[in-house]
DSSP file (Angstrom, degrees, kcal/mol; ACC not computed):
  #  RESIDUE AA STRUCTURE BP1 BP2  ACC     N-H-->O    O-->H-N    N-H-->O    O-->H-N    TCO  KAPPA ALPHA  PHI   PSI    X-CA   Y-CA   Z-CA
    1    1 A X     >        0   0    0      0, 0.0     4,-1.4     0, 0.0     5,-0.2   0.000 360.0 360.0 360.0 -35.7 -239.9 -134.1   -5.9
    2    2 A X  H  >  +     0   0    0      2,-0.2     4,-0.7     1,-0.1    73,-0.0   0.736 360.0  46.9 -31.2 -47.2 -243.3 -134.1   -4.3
    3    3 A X  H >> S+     0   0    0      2,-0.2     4,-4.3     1,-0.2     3,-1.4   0.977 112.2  57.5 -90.6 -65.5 -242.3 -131.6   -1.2
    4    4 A X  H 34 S+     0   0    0      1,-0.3    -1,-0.2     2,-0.3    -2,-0.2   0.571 114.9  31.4 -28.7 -68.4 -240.5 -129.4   -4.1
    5    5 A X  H 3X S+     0   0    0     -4,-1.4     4,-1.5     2,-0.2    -1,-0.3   0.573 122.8  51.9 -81.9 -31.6 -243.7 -128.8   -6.4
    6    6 A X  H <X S+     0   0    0     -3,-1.4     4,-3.3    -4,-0.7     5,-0.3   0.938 118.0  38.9 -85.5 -70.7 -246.0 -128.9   -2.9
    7    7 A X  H  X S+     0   0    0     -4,-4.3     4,-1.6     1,-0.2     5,-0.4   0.802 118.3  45.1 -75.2 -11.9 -243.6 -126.1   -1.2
    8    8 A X  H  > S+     0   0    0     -5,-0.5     4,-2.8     2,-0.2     5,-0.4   0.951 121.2  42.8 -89.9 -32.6 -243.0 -123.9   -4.6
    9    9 A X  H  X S+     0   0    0     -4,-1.5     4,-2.9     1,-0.2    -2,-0.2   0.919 120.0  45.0 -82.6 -46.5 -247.2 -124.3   -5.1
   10   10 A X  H  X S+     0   0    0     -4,-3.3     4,-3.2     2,-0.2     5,-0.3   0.994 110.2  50.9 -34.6 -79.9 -247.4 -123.6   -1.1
   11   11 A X  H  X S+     0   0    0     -4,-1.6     4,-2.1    -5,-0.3    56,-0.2   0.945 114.0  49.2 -43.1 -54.3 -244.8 -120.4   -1.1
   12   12 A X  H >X S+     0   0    0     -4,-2.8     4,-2.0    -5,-0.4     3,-1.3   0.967 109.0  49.6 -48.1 -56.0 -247.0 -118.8   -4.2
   13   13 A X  H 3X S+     0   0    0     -4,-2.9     4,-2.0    -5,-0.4    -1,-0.2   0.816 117.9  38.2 -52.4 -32.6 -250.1 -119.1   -2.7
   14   14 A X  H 3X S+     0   0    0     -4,-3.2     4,-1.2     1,-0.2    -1,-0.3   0.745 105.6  60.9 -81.8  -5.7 -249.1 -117.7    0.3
   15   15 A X  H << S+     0   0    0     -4,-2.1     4,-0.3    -3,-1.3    48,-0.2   0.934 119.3  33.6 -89.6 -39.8 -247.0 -115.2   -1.1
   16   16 A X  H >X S+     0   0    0     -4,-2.0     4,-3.3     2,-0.2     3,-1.0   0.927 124.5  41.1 -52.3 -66.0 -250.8 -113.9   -3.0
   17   17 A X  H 3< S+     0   0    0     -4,-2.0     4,-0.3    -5,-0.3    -2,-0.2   0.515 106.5  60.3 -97.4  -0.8 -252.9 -114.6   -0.6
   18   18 A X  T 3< S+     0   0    0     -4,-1.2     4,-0.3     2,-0.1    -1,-0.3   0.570 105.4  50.6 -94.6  -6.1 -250.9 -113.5    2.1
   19   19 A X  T <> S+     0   0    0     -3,-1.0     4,-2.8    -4,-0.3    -2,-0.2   0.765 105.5  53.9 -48.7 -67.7 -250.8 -110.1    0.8
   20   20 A X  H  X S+     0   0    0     -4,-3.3     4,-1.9     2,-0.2     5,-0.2   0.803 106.1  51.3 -63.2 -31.8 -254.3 -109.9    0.4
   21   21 A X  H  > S+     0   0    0     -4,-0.3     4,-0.8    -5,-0.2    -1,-0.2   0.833 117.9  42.5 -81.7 -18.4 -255.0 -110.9    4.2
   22   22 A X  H  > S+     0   0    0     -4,-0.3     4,-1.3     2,-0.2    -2,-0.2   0.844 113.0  56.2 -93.9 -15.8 -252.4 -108.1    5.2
   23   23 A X  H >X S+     0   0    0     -4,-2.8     3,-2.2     2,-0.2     4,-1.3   0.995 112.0  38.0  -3.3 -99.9 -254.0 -105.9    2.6
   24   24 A X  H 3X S+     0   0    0     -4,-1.9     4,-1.4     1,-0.3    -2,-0.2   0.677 110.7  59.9 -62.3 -25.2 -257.3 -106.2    4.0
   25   25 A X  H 3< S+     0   0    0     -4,-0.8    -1,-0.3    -5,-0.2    -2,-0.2   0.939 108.7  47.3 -60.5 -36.6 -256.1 -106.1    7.8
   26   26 A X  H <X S+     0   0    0     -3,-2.2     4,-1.5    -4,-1.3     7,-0.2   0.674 105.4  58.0 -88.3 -12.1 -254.7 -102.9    7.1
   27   27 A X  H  < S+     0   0    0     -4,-1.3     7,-0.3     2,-0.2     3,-0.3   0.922 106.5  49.5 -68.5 -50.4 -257.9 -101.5    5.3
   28   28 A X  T  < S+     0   0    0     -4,-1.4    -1,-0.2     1,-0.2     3,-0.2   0.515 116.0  45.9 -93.1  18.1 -260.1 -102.1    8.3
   29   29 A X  T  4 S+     0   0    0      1,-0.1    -1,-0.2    -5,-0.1    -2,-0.2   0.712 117.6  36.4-121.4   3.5 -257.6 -100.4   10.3
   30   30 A X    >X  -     0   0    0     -4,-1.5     3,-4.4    -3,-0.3     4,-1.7  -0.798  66.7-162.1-146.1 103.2 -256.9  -97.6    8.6
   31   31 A X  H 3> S+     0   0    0      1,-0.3     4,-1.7    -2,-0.2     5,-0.1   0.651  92.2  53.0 -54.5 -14.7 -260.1  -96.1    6.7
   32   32 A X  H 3> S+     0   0    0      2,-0.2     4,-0.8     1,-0.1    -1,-0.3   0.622 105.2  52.5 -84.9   1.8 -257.7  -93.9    4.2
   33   33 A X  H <> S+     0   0    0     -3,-4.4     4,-1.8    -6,-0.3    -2,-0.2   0.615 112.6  56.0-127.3 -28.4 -255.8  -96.9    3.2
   34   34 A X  H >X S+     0   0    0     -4,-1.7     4,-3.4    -7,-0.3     3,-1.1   0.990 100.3  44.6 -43.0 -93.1 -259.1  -98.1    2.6
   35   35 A X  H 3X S+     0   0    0     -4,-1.7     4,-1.3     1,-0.2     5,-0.4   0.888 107.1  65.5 -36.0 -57.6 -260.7  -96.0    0.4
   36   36 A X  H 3X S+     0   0    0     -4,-0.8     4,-0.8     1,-0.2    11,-0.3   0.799 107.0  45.4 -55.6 -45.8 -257.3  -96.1   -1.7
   37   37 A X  H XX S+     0   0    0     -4,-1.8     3,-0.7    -3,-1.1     4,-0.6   0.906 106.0  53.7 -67.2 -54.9 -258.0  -99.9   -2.3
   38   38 A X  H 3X S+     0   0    0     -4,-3.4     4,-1.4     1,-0.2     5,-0.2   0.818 114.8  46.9 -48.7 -77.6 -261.8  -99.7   -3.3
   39   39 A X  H 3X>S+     0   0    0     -4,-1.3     4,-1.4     2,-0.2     5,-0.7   0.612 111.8  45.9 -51.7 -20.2 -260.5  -97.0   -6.0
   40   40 A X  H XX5S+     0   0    0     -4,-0.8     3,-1.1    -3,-0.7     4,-1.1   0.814 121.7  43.8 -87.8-100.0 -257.5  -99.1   -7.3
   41   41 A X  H 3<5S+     0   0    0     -4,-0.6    -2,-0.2     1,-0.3    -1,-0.1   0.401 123.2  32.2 -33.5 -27.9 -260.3 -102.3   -7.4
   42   42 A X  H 3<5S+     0   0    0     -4,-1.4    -1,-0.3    -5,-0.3    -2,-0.2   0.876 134.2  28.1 -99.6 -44.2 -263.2 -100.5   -8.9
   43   43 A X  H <<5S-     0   0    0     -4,-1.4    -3,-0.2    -3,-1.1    -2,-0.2   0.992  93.6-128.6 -87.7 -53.3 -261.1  -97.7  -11.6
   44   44 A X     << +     0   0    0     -4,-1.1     2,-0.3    -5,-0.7    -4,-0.2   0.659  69.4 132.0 105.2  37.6 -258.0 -100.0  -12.0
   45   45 A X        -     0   0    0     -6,-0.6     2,-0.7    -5,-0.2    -1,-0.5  -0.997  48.7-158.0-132.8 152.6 -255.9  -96.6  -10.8
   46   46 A X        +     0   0    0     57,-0.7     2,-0.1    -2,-0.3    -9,-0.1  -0.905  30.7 152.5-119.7 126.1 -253.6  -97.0   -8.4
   47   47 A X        +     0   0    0     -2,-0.7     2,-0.3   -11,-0.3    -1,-0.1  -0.492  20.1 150.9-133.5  66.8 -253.2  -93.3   -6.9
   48   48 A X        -     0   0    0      1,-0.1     2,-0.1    -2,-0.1   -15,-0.1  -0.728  53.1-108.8 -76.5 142.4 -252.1  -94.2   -3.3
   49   49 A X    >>  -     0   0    0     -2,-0.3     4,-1.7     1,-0.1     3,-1.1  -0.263  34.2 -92.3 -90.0 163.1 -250.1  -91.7   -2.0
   50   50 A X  T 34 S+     0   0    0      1,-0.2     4,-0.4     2,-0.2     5,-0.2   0.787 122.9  48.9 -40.7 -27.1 -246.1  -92.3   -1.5
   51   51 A X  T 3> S+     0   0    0      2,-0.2     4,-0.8     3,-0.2    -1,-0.2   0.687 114.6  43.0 -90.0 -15.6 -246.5  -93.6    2.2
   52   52 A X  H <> S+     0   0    0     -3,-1.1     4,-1.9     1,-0.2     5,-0.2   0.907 117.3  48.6 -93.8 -50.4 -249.2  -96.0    1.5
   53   53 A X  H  X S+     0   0    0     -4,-1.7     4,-3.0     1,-0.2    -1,-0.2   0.606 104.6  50.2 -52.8  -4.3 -247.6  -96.9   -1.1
   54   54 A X  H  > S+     0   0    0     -4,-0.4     4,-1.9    -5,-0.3    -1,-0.2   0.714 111.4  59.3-111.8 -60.3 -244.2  -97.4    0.5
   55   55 A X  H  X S+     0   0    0     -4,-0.8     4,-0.9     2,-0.2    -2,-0.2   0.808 102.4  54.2 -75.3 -15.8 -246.5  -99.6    3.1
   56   56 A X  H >X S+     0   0    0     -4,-1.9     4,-2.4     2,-0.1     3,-1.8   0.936 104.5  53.7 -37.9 -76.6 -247.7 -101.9    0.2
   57   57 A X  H 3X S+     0   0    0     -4,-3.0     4,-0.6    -5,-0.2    -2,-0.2   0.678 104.9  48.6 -49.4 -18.1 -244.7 -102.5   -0.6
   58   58 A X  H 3X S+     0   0    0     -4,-1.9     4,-0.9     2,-0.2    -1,-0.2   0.779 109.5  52.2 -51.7 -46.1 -243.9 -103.5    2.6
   59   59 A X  H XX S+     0   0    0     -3,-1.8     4,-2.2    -4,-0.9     3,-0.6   0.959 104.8  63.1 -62.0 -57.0 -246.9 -105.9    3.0
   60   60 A X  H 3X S+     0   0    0     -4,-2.4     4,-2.2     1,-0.3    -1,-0.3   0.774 102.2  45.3 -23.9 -56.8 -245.7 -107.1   -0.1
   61   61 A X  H 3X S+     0   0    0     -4,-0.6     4,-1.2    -5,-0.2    -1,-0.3   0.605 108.1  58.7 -83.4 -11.9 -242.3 -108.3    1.5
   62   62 A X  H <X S+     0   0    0     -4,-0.9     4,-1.7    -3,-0.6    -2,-0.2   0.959 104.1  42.9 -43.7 -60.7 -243.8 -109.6    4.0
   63   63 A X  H  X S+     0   0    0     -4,-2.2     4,-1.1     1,-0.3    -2,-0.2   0.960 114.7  60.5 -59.0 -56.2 -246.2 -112.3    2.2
   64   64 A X  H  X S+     0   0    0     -4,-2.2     4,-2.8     1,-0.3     5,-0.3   0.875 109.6  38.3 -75.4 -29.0 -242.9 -112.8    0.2
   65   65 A X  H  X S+     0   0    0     -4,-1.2     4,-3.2     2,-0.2    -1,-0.3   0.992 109.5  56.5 -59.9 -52.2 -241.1 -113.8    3.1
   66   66 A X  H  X S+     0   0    0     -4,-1.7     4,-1.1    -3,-0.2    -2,-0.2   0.858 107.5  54.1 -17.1 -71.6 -243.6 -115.6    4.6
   67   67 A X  H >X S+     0   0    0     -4,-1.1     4,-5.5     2,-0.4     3,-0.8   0.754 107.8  45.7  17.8 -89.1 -243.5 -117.4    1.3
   68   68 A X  H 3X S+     0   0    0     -4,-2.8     4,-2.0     1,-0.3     5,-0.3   0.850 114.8  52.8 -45.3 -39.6 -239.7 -118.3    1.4
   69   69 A X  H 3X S+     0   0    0     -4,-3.2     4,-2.0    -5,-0.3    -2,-0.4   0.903 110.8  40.9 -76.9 -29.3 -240.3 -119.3    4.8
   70   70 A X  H <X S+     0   0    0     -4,-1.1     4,-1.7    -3,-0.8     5,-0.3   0.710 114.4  54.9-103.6 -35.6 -243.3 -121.7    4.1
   71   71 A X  H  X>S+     0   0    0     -4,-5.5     4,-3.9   -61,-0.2     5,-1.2   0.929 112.8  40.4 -81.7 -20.4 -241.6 -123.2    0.8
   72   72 A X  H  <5S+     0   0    0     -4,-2.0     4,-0.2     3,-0.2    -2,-0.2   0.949 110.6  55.7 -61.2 -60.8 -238.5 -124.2    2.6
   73   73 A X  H  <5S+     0   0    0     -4,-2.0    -3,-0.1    -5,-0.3    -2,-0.1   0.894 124.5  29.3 -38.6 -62.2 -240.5 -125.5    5.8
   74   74 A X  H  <5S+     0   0    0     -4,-1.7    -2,-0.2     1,-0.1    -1,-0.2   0.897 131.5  32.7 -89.9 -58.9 -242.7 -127.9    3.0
   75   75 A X  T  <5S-     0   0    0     -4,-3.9    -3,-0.2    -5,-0.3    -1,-0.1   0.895  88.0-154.9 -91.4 -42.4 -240.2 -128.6    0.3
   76   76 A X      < +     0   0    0     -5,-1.2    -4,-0.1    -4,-0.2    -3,-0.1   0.808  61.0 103.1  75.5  75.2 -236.5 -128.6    2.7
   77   77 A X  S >> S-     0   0    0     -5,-0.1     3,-1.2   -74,-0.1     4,-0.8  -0.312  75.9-139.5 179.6 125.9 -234.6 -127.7   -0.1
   78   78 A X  H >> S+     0   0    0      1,-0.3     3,-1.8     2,-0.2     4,-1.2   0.802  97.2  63.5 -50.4 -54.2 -233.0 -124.7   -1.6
   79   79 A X  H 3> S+     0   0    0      1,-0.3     4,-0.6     2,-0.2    -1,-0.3   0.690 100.8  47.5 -25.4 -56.6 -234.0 -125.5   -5.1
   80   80 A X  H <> S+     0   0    0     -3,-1.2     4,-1.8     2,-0.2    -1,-0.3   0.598 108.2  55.5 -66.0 -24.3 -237.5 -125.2   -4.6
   81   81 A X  H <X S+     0   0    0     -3,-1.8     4,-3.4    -4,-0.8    -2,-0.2   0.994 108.7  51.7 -55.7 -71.3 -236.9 -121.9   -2.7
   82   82 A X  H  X S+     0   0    0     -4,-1.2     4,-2.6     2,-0.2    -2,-0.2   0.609 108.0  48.6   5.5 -64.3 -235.1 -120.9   -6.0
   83   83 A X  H  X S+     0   0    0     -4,-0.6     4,-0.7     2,-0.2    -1,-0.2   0.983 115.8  49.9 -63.5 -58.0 -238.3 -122.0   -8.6
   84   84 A X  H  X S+     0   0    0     -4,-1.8     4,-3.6     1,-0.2    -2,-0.2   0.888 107.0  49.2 -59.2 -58.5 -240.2 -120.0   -6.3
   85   85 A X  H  X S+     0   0    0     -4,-3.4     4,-1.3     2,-0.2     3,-0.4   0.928 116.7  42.2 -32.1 -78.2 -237.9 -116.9   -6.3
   86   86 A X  H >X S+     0   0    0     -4,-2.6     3,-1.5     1,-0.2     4,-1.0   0.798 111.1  56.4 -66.5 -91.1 -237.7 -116.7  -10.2
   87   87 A X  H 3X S+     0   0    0     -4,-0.7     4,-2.4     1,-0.3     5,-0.4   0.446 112.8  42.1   0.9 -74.7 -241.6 -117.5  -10.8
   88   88 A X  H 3X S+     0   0    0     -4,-3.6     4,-1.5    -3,-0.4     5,-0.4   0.880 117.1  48.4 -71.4 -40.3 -242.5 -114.7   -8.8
   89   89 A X  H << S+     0   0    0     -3,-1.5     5,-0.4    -4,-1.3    -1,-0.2   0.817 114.4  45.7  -7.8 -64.4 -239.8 -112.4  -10.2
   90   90 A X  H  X S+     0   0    0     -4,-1.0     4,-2.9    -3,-0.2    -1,-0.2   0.909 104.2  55.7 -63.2 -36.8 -240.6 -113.1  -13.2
   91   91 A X  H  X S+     0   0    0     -4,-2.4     4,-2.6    -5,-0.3     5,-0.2   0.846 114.9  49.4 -64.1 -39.2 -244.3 -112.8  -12.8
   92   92 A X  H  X S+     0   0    0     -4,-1.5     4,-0.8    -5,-0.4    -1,-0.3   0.582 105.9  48.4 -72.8 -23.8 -243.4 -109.2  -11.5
   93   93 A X  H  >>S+     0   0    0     -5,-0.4     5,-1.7     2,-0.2     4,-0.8   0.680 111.6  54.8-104.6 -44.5 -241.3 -108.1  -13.9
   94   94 A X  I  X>S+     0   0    0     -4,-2.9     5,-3.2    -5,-0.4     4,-0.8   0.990 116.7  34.9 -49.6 -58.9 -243.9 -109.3  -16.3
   95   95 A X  I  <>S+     0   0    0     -4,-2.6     5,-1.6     3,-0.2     6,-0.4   0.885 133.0  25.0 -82.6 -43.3 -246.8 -107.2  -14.6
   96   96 A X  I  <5S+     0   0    0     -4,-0.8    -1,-0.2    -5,-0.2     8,-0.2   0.659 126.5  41.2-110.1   5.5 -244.8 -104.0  -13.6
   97   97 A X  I  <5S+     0   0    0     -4,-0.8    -3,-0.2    -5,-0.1    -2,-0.1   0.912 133.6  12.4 -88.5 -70.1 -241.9 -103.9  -16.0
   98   98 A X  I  <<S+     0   0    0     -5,-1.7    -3,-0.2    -4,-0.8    -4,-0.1   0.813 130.2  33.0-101.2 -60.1 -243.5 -104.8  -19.1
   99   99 A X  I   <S+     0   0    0     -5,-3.2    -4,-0.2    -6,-0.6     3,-0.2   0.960 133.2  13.9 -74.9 -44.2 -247.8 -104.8  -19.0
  100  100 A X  S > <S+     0   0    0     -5,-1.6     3,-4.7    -6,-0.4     2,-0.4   0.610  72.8 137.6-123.3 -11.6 -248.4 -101.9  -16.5
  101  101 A X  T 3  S+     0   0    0     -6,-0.4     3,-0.3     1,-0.3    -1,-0.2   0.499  86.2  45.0 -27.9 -20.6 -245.0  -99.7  -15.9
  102  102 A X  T 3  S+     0   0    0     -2,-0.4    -1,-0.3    -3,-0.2     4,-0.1   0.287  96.8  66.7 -83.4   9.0 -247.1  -96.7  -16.1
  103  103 A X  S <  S+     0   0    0     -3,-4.7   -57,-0.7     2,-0.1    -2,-0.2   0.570 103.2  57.0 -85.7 -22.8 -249.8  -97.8  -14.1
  104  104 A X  S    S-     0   0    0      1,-0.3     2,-0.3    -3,-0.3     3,-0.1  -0.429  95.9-101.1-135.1 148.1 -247.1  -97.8  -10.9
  105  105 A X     >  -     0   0    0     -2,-0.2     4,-1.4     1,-0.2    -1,-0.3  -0.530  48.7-113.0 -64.8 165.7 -244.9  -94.9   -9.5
  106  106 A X  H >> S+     0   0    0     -2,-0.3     3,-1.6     2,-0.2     4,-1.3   0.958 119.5  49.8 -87.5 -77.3 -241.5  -96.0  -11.2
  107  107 A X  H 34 S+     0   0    0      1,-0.3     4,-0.4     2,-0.2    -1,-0.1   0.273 101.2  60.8 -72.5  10.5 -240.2  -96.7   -7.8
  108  108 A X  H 3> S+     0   0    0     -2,-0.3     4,-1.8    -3,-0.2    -1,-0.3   0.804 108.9  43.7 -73.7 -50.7 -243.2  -98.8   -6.9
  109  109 A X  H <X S+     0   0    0     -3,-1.6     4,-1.0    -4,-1.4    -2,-0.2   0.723 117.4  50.2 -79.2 -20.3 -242.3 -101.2  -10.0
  110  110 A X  H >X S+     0   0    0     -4,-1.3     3,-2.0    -5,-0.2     4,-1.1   0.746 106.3  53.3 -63.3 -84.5 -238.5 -101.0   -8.8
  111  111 A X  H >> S+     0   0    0     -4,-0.4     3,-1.1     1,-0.2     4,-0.6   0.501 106.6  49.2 -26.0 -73.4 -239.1 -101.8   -5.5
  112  112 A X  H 3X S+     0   0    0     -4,-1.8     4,-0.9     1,-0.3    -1,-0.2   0.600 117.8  37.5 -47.7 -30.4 -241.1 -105.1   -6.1
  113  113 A X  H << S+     0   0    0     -3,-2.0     4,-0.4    -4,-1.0    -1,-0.3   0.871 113.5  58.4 -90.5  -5.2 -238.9 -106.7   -8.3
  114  114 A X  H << S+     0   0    0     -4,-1.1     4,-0.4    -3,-1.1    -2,-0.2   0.581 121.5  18.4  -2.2 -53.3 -236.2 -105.5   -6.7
  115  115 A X  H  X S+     0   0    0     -4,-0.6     4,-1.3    -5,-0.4    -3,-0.2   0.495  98.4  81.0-117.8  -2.3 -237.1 -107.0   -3.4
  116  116 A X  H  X S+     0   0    0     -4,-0.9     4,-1.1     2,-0.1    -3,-0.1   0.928  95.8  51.4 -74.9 -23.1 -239.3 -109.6   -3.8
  117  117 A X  H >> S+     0   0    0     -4,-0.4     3,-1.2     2,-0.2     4,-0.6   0.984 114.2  42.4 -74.9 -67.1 -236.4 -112.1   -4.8
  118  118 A X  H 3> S+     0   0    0     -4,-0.4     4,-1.0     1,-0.3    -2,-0.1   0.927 110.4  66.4 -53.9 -79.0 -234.0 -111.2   -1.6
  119  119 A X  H 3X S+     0   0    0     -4,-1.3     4,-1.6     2,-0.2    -1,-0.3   0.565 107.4  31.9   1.2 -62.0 -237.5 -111.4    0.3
  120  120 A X  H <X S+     0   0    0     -3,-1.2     4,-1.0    -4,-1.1     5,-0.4   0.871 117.8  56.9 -72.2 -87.8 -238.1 -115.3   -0.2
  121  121 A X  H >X S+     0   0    0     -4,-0.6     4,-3.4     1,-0.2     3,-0.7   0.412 109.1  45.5   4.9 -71.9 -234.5 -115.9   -0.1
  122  122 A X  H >X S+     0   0    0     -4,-1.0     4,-2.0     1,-0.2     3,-1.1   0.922 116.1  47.9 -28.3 -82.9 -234.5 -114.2    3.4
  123  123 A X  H 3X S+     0   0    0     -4,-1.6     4,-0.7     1,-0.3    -1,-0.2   0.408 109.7  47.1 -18.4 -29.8 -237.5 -116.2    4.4
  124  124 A X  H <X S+     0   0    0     -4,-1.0     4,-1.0    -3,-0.7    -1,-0.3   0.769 117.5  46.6-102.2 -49.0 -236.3 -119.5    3.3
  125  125 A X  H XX S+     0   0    0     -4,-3.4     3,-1.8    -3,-1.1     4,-0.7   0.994 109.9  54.9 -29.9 -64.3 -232.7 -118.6    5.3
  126  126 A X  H >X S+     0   0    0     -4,-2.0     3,-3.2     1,-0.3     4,-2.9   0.965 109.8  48.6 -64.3 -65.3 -234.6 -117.5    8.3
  127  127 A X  H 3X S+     0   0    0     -4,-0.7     4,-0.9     1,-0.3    -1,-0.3   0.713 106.5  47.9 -62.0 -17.1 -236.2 -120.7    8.2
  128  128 A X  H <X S+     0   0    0     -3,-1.8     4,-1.3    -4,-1.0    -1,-0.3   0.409 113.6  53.8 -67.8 -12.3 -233.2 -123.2    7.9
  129  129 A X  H <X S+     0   0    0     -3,-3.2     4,-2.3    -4,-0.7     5,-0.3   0.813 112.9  44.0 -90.2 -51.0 -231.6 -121.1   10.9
  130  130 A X  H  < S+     0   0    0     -4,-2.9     4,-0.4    -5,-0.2    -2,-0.2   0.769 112.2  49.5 -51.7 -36.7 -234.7 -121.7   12.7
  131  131 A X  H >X S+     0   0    0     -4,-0.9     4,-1.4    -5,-0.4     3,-1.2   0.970 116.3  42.4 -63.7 -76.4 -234.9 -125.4   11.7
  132  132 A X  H >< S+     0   0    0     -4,-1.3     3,-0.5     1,-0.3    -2,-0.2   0.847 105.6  62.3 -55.4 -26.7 -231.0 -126.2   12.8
  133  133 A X  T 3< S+     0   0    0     -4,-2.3    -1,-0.3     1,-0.3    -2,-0.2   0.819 109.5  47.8 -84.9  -6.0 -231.3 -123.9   16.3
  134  134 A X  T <4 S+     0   0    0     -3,-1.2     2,-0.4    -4,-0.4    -1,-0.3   0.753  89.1  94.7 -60.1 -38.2 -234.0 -126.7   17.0
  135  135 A X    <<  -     0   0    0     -4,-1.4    -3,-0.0    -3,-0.5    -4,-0.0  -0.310  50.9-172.0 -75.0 119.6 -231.9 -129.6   16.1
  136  136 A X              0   0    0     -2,-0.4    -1,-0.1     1,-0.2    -3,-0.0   0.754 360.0 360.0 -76.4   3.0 -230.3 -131.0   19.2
  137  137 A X              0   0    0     -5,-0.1    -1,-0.2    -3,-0.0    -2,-0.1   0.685 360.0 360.0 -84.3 360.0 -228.1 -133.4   16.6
């Protein structure tokens, strides 16, 4: 039960804070993408254009794979993959569905809940395929 609560607590954190380090990777390597995040952080507007946004979202499904992949590695069990999925779902649907849905392009707030769910899923596959082509048993 330990590994469960340890990998869904794991998966979130990375899922956040692995955002935020590809976030910020892509800021100091592209100075427009840059500027687009200081205005969202200081005004609270997010006026990114379709292609950066369209590359958020991306970043976005990255961390969330990451994610899948890192609660599965920790908890080894679908379930917890599962908690993880709906939490962040939910959490998403909360924030772009319900609180902020005009805050977003409409097909910003699609996309992320849309994708974040298949995203861990992947991640959490990827990493049981990875597991067994290791296992010599």
């Amino acid at each position: 039960m330990l590994r469960k609560i340890l990998g869904i607590i794991a998966g979130a954190a990375l899922c956040n804070f692995g955002f935020m380090a590809l976030g910020l990777g892509l800021a100091q390597l592209w100075p427009a993408y840059a500027g687009h995040v200081q205005a969202y952080r200081e005004q609270n507007l997010f006026m990114f254009p379709p292609m950066m946004a369209a590359i958020t979202v991306l970043l976005w499904m990255i961390a969330a794979f990451a994610a899948g992949f890192a609660a599965m590695k920790i908890a080894q069990h679908w379930i917890a993959v599962l908690v993880l999925a709906a939490l962040v779902v939910g959490d998403t649907v909360r924030i772009h569905v319900i609180l902020r849905w005009a805050d977003f392009p409409w097909w910003y707030n699609i996309a992320l809940v849309a994708l974040f769910g298949p995203s861990i899923l992947l991640g959490a596959w990827s990493e049981r395929r990875f597991s067994q082509r290791d296992d010599p048993g």
